[in-house]
C-alpha positions as CSV (number, residue, x, y, z in Angstrom):
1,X,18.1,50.1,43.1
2,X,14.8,48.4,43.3
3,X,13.0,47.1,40.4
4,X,9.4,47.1,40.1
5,X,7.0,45.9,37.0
6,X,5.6,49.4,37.0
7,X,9.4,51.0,36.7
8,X,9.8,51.9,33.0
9,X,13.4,52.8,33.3
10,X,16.3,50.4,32.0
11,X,18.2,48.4,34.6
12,X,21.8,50.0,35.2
13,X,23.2,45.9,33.8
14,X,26.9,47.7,34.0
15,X,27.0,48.0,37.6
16,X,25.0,45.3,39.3
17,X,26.9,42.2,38.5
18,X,24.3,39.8,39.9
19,X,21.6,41.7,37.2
20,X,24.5,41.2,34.6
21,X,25.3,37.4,35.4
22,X,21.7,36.7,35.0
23,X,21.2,38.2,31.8
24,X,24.3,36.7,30.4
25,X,22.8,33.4,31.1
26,X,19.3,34.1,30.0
27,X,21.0,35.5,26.6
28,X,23.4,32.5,26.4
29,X,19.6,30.2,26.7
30,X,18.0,31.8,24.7
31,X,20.8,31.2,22.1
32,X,21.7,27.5,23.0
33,X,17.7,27.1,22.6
34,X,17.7,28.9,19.0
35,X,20.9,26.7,18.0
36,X,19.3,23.5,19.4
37,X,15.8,24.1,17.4
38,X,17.9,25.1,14.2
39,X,19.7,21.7,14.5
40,X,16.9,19.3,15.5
41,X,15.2,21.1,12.6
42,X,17.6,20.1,9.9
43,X,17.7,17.0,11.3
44,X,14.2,15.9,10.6
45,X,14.5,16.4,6.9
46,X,16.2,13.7,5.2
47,X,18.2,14.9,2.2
48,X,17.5,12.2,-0.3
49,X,14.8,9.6,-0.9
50,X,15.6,6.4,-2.5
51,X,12.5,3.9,-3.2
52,X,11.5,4.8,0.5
53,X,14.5,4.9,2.4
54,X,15.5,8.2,3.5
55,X,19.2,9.2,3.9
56,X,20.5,12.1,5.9
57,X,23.5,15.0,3.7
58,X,25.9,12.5,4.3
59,X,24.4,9.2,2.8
60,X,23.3,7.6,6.0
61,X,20.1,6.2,6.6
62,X,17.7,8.4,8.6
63,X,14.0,8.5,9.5
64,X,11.0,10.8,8.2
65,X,8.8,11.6,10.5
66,X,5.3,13.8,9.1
67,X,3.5,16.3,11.5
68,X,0.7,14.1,12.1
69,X,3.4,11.5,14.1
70,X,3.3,8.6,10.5
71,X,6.6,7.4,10.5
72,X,8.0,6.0,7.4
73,X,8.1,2.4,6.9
74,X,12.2,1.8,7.9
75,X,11.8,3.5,10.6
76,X,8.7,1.2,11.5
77,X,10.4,-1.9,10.9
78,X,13.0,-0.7,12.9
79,X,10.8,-0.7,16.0
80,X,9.4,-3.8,15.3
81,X,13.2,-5.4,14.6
82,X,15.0,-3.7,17.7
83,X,11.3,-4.7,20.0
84,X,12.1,-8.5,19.1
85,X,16.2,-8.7,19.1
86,X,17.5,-5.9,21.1
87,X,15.3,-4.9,23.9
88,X,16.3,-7.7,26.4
89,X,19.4,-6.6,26.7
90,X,19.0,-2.7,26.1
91,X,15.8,-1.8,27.3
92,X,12.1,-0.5,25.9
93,X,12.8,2.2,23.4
94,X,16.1,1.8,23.5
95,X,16.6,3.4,27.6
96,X,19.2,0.8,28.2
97,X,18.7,-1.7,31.7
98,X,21.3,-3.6,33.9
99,X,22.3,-5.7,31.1
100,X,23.1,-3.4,28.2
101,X,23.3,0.6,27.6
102,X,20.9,2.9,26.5
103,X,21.4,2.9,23.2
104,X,19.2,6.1,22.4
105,X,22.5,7.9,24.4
106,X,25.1,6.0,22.3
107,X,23.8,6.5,18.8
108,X,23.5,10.3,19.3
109,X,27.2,10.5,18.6
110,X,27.5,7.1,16.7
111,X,27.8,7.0,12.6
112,X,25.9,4.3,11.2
113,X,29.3,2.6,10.3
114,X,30.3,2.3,13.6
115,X,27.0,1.4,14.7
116,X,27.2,-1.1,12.1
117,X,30.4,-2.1,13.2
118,X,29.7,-2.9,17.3
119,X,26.7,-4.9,16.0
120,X,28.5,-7.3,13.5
121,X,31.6,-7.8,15.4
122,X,30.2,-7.2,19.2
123,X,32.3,-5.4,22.1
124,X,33.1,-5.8,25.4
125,X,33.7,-3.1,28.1
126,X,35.8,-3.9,31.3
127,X,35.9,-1.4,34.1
128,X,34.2,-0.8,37.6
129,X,34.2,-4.2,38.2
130,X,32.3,-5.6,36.2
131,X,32.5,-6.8,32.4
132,X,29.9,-5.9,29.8
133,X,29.5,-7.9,26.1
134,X,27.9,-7.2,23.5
135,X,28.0,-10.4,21.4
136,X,28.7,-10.3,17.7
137,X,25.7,-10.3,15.9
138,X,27.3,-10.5,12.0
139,X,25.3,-14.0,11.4
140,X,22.1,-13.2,13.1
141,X,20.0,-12.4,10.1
142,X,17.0,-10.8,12.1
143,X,19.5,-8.4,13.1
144,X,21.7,-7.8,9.8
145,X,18.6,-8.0,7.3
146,X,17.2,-4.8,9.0
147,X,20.7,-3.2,11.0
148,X,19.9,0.0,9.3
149,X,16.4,0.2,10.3
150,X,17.1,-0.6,13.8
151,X,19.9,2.3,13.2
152,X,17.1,4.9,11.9
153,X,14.5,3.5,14.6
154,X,17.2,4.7,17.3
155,X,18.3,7.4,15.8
156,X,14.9,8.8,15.9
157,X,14.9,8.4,19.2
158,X,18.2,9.8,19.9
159,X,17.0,13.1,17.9
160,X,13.6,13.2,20.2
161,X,11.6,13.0,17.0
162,X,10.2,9.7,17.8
163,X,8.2,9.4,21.6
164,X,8.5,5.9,23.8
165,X,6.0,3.5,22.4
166,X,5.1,2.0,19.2
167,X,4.5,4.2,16.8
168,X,0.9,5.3,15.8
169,X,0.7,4.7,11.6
170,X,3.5,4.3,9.4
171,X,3.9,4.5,5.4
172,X,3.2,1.0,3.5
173,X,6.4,-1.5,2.9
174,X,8.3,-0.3,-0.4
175,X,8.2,-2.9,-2.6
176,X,12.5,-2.6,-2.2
177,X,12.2,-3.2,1.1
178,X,10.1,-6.5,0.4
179,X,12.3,-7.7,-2.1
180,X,15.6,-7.2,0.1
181,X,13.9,-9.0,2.8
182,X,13.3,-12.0,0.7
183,X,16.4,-11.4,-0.5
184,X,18.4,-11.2,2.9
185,X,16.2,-14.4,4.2
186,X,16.7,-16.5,1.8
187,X,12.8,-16.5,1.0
């Protein structure tokens, strides 16, 4: 059977398998594609708003993002935080380089617990060869003051809702978020 754009009539899909293999795939795309938008939908609206920080259904911190690309201000300070104490060892945006991994790979699976956790107490992976450490970071207040911005900074990333780069405008600093930093400083 030959198919042309100008023949009207239905393809026989029962008896050419390759016709059939092709659209069970294109079918099976089409619905991975509707399931993907679904979930990185729902996953760009944080459930609860607390003085500025946004939390996702299950109480961990997450990002809002508006239309027009203005992050809110966590999620800036996450940038800014993970820019100054994170990036030499695991890359711009949080790609991941020879020294660490790409971090934007790891946290798509990670809780902010065990995010949390790695950080304060550190890791170290053996294998291949070679030995990777991640040092524990529990005392470094540049890191612990702002761990879960640098969480919701990567986890925008990890989601795709955040591009490479710094981002273009960002909500003003809650007052909460001022006072914890003096707080969490010592200032």
């Amino acid at each position: 059977m030959t198919l042309s754009v100008l023949d009207l009539r239905e393809p026989d899909v029962k008896r050419n398998p390759v016709l059939s293999s092709v659209v069970v795939v294109a079918m099976a795309t089409l619905f991975a594609a509707a399931f993907a938008a679904s979930t990185y939908a729902a996953d760009q609206n944080p459930a609860s708003n607390k003085d500025g920080k946004y939390f996702d259904a299950n109480g961990a911190p997450t990002y809002k993002i508006d239309p027009d690309g203005k992050v809110d201000w966590h999620t800036f300070s996450g940038y800014i935080r993970y820019s100054s104490e994170c990036l030499r060892c695991h890359g711009p945006d949080g790609m991941g380089s020879t020294e660490g991994p790409a971090l934007v790979d790891a946290v798509k699976s990670m809780k902010f617990d065990d995010f949390q956790t790695i950080v304060t107490q550190g890791k170290k992976d053996l294998g291949a060869g070679q030995e990777k450490v991640m040092p524990p970071l529990g005392l470094d207040k540049n890191v612990m003051c702002y761990i879960s911005d640098i969480y919701i900074y990567l986890k925008a990333r990890a989601d795709g809702a955040l591009p490479r780069d710094r981002p273009k405008s960002h909500e003003p600093q809650p007052k909460s978020a001022q006072d914890a930093e003096n707080s969490c400083m010592g200032s």
